[in-house]
PASEBA-1860 file (N, C-alpha, C; in nm, 3 decimals):
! residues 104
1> XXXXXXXX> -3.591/3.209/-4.014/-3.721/3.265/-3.990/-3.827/3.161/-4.029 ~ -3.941/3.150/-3.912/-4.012/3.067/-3.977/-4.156/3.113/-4.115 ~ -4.126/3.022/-4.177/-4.213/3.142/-4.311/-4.390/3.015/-4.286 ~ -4.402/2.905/-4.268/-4.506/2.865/-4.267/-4.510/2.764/-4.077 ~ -4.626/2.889/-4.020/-4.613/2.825/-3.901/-4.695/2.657/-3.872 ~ -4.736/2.646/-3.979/-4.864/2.530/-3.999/-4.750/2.398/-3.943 ~ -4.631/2.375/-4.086/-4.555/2.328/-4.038/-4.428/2.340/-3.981 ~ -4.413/2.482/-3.925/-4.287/2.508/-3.897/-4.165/2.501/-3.960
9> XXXXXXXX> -4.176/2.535/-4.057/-4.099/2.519/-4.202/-3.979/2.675/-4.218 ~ -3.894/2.674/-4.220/-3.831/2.811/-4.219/-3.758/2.816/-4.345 ~ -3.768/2.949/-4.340/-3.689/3.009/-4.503/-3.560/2.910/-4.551 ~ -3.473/2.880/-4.419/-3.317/2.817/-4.457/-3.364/2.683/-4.550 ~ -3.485/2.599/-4.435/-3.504/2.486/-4.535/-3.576/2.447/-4.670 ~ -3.633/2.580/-4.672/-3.727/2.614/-4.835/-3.624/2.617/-4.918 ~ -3.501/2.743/-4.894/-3.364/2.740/-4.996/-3.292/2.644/-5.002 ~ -3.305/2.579/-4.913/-3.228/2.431/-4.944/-3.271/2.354/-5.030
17> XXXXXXXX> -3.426/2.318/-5.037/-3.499/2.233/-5.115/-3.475/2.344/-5.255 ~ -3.499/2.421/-5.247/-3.490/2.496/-5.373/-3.343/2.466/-5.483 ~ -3.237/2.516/-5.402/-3.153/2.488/-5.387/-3.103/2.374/-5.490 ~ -3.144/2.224/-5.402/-3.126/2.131/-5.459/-3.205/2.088/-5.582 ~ -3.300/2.116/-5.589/-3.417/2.126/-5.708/-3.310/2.209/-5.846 ~ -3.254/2.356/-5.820/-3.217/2.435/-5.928/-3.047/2.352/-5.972 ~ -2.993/2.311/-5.841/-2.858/2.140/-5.884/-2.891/2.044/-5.978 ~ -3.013/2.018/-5.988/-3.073/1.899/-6.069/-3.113/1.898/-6.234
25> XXXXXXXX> -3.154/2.107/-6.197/-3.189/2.114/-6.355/-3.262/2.263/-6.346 ~ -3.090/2.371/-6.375/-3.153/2.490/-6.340/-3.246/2.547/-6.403 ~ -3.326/2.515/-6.518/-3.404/2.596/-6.546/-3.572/2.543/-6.549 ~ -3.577/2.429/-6.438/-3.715/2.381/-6.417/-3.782/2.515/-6.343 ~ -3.919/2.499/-6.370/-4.027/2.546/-6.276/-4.074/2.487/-6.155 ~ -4.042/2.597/-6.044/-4.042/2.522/-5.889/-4.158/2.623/-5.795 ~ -4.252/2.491/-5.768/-4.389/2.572/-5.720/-4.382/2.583/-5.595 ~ -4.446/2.594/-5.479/-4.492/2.570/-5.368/-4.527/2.389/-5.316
33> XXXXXXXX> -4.591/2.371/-5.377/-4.620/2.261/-5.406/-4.546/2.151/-5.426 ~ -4.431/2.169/-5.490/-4.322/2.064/-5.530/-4.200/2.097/-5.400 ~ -4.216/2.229/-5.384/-4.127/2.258/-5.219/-4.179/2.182/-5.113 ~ -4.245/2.135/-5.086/-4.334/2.088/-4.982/-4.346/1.942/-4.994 ~ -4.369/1.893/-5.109/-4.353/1.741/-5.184/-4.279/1.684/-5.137 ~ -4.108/1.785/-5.148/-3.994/1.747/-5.157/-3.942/1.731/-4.954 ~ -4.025/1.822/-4.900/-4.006/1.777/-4.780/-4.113/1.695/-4.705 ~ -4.159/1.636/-4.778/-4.268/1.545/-4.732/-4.378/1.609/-4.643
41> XXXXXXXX> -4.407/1.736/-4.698/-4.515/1.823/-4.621/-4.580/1.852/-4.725 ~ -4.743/1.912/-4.694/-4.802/1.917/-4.776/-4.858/2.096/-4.710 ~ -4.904/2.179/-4.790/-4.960/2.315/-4.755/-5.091/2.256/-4.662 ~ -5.108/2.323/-4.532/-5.247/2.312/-4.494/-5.344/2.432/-4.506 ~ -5.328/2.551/-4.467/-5.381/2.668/-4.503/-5.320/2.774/-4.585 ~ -5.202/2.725/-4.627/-5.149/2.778/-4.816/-5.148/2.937/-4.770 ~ -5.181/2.949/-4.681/-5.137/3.126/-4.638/-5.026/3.176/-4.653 ~ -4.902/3.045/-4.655/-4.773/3.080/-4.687/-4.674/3.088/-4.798
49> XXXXXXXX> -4.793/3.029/-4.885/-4.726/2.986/-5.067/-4.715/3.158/-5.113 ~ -4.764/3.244/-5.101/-4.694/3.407/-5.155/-4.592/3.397/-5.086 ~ -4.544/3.330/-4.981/-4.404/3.383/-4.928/-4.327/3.301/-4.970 ~ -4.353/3.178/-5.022/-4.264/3.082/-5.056/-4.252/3.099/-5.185 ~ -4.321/3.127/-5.296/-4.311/3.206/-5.411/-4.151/3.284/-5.406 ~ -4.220/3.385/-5.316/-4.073/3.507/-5.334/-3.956/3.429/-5.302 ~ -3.949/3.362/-5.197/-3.890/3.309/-5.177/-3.779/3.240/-5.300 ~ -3.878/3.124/-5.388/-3.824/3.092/-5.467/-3.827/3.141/-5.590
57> XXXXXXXX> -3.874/3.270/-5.619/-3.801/3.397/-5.680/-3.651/3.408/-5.681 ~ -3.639/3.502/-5.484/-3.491/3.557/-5.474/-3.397/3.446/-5.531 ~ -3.414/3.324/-5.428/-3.328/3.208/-5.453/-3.271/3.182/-5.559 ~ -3.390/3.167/-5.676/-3.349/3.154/-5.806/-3.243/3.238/-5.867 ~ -3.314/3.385/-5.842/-3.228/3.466/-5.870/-3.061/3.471/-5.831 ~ -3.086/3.458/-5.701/-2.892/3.451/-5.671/-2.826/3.296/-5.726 ~ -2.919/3.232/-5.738/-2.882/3.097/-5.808/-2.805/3.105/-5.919 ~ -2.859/3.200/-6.003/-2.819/3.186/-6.137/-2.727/3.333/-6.115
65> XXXXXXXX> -2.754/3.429/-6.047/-2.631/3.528/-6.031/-2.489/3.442/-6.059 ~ -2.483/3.382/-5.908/-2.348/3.279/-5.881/-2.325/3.239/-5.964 ~ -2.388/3.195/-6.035/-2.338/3.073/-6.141/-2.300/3.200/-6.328 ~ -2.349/3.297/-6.306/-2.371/3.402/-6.378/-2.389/3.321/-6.514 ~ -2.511/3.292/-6.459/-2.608/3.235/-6.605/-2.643/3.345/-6.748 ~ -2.642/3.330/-6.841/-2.669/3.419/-6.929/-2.852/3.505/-6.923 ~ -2.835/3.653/-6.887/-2.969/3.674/-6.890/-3.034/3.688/-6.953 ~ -3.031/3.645/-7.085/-3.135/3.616/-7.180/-3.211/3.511/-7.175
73> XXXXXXXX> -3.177/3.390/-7.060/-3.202/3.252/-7.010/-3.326/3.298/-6.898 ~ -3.222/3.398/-6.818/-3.265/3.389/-6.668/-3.375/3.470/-6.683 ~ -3.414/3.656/-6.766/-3.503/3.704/-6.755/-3.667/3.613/-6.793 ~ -3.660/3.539/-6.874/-3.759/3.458/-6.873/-3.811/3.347/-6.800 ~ -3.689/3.308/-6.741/-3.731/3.232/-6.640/-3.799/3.270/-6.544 ~ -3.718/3.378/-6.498/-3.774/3.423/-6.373/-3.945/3.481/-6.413 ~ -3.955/3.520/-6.526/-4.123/3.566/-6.548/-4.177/3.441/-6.556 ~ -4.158/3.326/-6.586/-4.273/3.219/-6.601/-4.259/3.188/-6.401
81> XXXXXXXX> -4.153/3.195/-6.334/-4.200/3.200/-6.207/-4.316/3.281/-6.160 ~ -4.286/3.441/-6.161/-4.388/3.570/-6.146/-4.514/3.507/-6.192 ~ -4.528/3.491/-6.284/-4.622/3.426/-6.373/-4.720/3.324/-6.253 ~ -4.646/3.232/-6.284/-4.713/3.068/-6.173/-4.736/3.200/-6.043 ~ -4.696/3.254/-5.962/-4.753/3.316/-5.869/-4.838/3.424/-5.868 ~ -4.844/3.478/-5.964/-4.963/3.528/-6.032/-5.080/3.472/-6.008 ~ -5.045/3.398/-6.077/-5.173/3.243/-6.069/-5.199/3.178/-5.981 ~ -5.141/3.184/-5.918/-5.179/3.072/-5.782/-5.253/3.204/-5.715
89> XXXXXXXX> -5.192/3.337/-5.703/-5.258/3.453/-5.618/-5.407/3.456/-5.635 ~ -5.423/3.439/-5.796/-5.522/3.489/-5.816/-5.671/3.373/-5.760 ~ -5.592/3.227/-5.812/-5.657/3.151/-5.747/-5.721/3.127/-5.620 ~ -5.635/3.162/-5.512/-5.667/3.177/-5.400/-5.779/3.313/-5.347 ~ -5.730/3.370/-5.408/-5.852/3.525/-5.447/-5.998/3.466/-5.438 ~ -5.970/3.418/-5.568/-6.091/3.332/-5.637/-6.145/3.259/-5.549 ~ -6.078/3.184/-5.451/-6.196/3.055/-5.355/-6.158/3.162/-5.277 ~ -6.125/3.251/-5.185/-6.159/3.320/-5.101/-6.282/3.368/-5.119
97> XXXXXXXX> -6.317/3.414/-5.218/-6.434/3.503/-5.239/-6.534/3.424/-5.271 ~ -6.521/3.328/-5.353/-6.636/3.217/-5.321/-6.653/3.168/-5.177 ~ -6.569/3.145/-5.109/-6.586/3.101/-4.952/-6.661/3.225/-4.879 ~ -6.605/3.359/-4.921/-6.718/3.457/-4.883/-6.900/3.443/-4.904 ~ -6.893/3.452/-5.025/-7.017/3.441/-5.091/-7.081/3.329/-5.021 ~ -7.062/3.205/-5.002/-7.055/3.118/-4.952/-7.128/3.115/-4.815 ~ -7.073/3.175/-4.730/-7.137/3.235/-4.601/-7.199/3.305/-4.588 ~ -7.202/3.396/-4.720/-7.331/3.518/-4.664/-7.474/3.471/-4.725
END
């Protein structure tokens, strides 16, 4: 499925990059931003970073299922993810509504 039509980027190759990112060092923090890095793309209208978020939510999650990581590891991990997308949500909120204000 394609999740960012800007660059035509689909879910398979987000979990891949993800993927290989959580091989390297499962318990880093993996943004939107560093997904995109890693495929030599950059966000142009970022409309798609909430989907790539969840994205690298689920991922994570069955990541460490498989591997049946201890969840005293994983429940926190996964909140400093929630967390960073939190934040980025809110950010984008934030210059939306200045870009409103902005025009009127």
């Amino acid at each position: 499925m394609i999740v960012c039509s800007c660059n035509f980027i689909t879910s398979q190759e987000i979990e891949e990059v993800i993927t290989s990112f959580l091989d390297l060092d499962e318990w880093q923090l993996i943004t939107p931003g560093k997904v995109y890095h890693a495929m030599k793309m950059r966000g142009k209208c970022c409309g798609c970073f909430p989907g790539v978020i969840d994205i690298i939510i689920r991922t994570s999650e069955t990541y460490h299922a498989q591997r049946q990581s201890p969840h005293d590891k994983v429940i926190p991990f996964i909140k400093r993810i929630r967390d960073e997308h939190e934040r980025c949500e809110t950010a984008r909120r934030l210059a939306l509504l200045r870009k409103t204000q902005q025009a009127a």
